[in-house]
C-alpha positions in Angstrom: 60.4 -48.1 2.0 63.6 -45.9 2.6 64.2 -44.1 5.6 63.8 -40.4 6.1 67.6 -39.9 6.9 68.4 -42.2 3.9 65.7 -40.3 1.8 67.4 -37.0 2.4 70.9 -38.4 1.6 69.9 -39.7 -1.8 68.9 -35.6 -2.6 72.3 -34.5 -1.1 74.2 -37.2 -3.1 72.4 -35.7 -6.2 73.8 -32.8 -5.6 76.8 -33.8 -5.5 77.2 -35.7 -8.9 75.5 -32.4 -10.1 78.5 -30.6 -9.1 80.5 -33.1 -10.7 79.3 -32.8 -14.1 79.0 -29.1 -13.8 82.8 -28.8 -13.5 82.7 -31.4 -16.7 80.6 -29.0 -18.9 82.7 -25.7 -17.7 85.4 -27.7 -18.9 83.7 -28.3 -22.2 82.8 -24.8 -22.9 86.6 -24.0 -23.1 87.8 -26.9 -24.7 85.4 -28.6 -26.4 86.9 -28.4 -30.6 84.6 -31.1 -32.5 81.0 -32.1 -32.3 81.2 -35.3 -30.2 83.0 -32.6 -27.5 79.9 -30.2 -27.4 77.4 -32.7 -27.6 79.0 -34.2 -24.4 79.5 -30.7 -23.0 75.3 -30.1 -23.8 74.6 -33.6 -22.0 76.7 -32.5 -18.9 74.6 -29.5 -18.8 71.4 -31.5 -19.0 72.6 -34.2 -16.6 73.2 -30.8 -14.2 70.2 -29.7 -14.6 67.6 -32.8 -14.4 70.2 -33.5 -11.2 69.4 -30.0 -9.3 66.1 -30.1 -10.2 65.5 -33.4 -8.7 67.2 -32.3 -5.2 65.2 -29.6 -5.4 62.0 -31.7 -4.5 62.7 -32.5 -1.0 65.6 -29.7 -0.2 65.2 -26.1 0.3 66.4 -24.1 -3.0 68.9 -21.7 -1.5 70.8 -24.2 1.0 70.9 -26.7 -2.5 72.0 -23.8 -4.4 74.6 -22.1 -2.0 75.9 -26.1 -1.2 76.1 -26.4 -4.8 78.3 -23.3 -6.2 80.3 -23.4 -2.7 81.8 -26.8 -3.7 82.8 -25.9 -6.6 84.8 -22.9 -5.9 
């Protein structure tokens, strides 16, 4: 069984890799040209969302949220 702390930093590191692919998909949107592109860019945004919606179990929704559009700006 996981530790609390290590609990917690498995929902942080989610959030994370969300960001990650959320600059991927942005990315997409403005470049993607053939269908392979978009259904990558349509994964990314899946991946995204399954990622922040996990996090969102154990973390509060507004300090996920705000930690999540903060790194990517």
């Amino acid at each position: 069984m996981m530790s609390k702390k290590m609990e917690m930093n498995r929902y942080w590191f989610s959030v994370f890799i969300a960001t990650f692919f959320e600059v991927i998909w942005v990315l997409g949107l403005k470049y993607s040209s053939s269908i392979q592109e978009w259904i990558a860019t349509v994964l990314c945004i899946g991946i995204t969302f399954i990622l922040i919606t996990f996090a969102n179990k154990r973390l509060p929704i507004g300090t996920t949220y705000t930690v999540f559009t903060d790194i990517n700006n």
